[in-house]
C-alpha positions as CSV (number, residue, x, y, z in Angstrom):
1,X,0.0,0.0,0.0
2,X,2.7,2.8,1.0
3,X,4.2,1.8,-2.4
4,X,1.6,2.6,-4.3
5,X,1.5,6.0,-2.6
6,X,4.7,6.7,-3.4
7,X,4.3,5.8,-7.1
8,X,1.2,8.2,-7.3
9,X,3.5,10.3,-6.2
10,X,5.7,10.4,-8.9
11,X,9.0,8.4,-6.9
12,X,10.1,5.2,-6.6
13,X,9.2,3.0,-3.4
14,X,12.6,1.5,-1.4
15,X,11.6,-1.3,0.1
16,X,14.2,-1.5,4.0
17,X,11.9,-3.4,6.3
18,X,8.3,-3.6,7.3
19,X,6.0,-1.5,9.5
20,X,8.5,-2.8,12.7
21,X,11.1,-0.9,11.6
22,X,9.7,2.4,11.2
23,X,10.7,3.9,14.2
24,X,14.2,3.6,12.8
25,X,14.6,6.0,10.4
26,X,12.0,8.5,12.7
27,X,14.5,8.5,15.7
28,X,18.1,8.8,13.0
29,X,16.2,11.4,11.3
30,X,15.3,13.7,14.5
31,X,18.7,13.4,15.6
32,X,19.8,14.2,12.0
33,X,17.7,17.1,12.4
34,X,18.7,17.7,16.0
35,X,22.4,18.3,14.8
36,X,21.6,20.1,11.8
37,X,19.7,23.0,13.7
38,X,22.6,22.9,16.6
39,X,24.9,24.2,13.7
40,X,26.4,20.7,12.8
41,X,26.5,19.4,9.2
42,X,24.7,15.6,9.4
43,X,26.2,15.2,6.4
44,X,29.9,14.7,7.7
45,X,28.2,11.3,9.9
46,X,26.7,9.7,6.6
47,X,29.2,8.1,3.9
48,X,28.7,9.4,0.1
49,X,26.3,7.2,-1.4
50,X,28.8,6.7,-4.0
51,X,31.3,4.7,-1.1
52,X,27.9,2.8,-0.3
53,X,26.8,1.4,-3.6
54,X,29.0,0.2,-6.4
């Protein structure tokens, strides 16, 4: 169902889990968020995708 959605919405689902696992990407992104307004670039935690994916 939520890919559907996303489809309607012009973008391309990414399947990583089911409903269980939600809460995961909720909590990294307020902490994400949490450094970003502190004046911190998140960015410098996270890899380039590029170094991720071949």
């Amino acid at each position: 169902m939520v890919g559907t959605l996303v489809r309607d919405l012009g973008h391309t689902p990414l399947t990583v889990g089911g409903l269980e696992r939600a809460a995961c990407p909720e909590t990294a992104t307020a902490f994400l968020v949490g450094l970003w307004h502190t004046g911190h670039d998140p960015r410098t935690l996270l890899p380039p995708l590029t170094a991720v994916r071949p």
